[in-house]
VEXDREN-2710 file (C-alpha; in Angstrom, 1 decimal):
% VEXDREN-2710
k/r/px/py/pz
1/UNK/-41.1/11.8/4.4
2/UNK/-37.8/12.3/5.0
3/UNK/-36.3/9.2/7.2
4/UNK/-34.0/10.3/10.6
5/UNK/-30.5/10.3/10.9
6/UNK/-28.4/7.0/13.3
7/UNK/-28.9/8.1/17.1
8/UNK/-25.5/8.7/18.1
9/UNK/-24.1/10.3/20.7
10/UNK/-21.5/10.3/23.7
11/UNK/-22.4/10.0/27.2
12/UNK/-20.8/9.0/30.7
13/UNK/-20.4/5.3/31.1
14/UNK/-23.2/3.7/33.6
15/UNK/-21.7/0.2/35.2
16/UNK/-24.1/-1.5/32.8
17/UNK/-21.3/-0.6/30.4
18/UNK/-18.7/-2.4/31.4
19/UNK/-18.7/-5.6/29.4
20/UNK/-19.4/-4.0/26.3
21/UNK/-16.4/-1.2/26.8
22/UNK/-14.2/-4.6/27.7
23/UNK/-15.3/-6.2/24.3
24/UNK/-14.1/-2.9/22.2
25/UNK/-11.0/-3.2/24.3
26/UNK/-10.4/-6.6/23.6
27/UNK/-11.8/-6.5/19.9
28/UNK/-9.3/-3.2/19.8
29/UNK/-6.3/-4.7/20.9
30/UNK/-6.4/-7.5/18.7
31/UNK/-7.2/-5.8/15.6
32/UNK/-3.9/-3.4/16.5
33/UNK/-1.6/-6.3/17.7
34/UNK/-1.1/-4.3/20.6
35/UNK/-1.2/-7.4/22.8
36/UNK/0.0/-11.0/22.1
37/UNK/-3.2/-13.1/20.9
38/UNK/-1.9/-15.9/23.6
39/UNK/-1.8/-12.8/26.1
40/UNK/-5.0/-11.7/25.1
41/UNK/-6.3/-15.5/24.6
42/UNK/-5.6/-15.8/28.6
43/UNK/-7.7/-12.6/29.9
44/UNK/-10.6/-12.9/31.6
45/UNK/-13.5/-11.3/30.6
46/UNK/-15.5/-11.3/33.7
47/UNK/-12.2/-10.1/35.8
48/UNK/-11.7/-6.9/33.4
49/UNK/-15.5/-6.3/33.4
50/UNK/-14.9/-5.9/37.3
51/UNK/-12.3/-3.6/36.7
52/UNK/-14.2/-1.0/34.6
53/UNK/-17.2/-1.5/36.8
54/UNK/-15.1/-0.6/39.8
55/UNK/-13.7/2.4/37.9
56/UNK/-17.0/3.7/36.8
57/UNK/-18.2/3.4/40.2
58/UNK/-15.5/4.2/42.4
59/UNK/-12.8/6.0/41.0
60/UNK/-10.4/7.2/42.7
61/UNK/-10.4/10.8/42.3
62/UNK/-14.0/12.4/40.8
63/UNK/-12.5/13.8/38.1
64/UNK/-11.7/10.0/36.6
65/UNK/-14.1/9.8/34.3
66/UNK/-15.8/6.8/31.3
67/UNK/-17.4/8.2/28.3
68/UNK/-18.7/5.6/26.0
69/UNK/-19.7/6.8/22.4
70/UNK/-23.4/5.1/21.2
71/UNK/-24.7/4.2/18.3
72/UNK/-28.6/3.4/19.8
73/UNK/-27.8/1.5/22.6
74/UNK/-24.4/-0.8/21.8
75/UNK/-21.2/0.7/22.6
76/UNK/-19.0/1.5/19.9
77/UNK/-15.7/3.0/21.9
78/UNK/-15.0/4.9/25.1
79/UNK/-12.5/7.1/26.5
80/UNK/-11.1/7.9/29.8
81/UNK/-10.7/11.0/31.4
82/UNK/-8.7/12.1/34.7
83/UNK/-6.1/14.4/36.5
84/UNK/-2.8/14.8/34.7
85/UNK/-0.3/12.5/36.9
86/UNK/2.8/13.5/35.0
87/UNK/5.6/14.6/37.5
88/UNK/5.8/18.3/35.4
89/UNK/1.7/18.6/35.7
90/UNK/-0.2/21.3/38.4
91/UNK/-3.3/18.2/38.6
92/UNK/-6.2/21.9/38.9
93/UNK/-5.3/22.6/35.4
94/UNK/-3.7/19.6/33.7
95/UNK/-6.4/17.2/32.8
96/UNK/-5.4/14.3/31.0
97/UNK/-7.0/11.8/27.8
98/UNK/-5.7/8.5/28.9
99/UNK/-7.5/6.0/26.3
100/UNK/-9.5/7.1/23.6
101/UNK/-10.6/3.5/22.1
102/UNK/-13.5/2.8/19.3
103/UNK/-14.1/-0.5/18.0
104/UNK/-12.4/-1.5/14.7
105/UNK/-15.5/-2.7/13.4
106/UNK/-17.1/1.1/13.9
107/UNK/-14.5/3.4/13.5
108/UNK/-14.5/6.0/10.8
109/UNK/-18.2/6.6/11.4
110/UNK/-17.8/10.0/14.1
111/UNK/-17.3/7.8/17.1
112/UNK/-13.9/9.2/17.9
113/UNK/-14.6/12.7/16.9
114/UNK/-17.8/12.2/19.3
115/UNK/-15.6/10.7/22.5
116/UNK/-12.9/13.6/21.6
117/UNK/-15.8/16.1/21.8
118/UNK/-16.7/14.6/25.4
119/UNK/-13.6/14.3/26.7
120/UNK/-12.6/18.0/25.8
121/UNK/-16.3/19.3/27.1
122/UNK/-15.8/16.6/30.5
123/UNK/-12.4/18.4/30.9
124/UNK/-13.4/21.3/31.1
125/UNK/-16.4/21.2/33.0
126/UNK/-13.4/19.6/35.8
127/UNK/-11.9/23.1/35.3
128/UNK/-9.3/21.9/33.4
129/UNK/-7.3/24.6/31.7
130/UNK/-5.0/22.4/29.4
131/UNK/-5.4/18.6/27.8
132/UNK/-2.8/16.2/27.5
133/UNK/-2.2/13.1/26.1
134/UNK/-0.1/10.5/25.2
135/UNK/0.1/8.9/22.1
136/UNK/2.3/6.1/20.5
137/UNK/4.8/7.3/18.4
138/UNK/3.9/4.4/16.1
139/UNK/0.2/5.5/15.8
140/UNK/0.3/7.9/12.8
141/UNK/-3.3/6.9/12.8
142/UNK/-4.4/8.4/16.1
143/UNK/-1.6/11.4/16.3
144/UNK/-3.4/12.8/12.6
145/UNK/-6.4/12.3/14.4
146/UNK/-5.6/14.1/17.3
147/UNK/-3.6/17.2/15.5
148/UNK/-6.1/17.8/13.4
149/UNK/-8.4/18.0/16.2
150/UNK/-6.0/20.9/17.3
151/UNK/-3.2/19.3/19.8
152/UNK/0.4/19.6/19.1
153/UNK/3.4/18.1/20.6
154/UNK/4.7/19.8/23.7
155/UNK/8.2/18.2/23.9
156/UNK/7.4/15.3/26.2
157/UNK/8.8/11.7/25.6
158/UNK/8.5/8.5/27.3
159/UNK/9.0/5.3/27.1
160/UNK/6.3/2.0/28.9
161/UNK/7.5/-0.9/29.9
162/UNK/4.8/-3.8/28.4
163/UNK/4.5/-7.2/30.7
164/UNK/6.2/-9.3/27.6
165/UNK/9.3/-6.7/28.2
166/UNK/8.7/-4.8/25.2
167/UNK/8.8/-1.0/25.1
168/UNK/6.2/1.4/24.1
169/UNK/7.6/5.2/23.0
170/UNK/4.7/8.0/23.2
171/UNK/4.9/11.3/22.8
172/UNK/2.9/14.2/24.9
173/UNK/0.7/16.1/22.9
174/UNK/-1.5/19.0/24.8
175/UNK/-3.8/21.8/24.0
176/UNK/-6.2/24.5/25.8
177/UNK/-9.4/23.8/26.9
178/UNK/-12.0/26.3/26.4
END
């Protein structure tokens, strides 16, 4: 007898989902030093729960979408989904990859490839004719990731303001949707 393979898969995110997509945040941000641990140290839980909540059940626009990759039932990353906002962008065919996040404890096992997948296929299904996404020019990690999946730079540069007055640089990466 020949024993099953993990049930894993990709899915939109229910509100049930929030506190576990705010624990791979948190556990995600700390692992990358993205945040100060004193900065991280002094979020709340329950308030960022609310957040994601409030964005999987009233976003904005209805092409803002959560997709949480599963391994059974726990969480292991999400993404997030949505109109292109750029100031160069037409929002009918630019959609946009705005967080593509899988817990460090989980990654390397299809997780990202699995979100990717959904995020392309969620895209599309919006009628999106192109992807974008930006991407820290620090993070060979996730731009190999993300070429190899097929998106290339398109010229684009920016640079974010943090709220401990660093700066972020990204790049702009795009590709078609089918």
């Amino acid at each position: 007898m020949t024993e099953a393979g993990p049930d894993v898969s990709a899915r939109l995110a229910w509100p049930d989902d929030a506190a576990a997509i705010v624990r791979v945040q948190l556990a995600a941000w700390r692992a990358d030093a993205v945040v100060p641990a004193e900065e991280l140290d002094a979020l709340d839980p329950a308030e960022l729960t609310e957040r994601w909540t409030a964005l999987i059940t009233s976003p904005k626009d209805g092409r803002l979408r959560v997709l949480v990759a599963l391994d059974r039932v726990d969480v292991r990353g999400f993404t997030l989904v949505h109109p292109s906002y750029d100031p160069d962008s037409d929002q009918v065919a630019d959609g946009e990859i705005s967080e593509l996040v899988v817990h460090p404890d989980h990654q390397r096992a299809g997780h990202g490839s699995r979100l990717l997948q959904a995020a392309v296929d969620t895209l599309a299904a919006d009628k999106f004719t192109r992807g974008r996404w930006w991407v820290a020019t620090t993070d060979d990690v996730l731009r190999a990731f993300v070429t190899e999946s097929g998106w290339a730079p398109d010229g684009a540069h920016r640079e974010l303001a943090t709220d401990t007055g660093a700066t972020v640089k990204q790049i702009r990466l795009h590709t078609t949707l089918a």
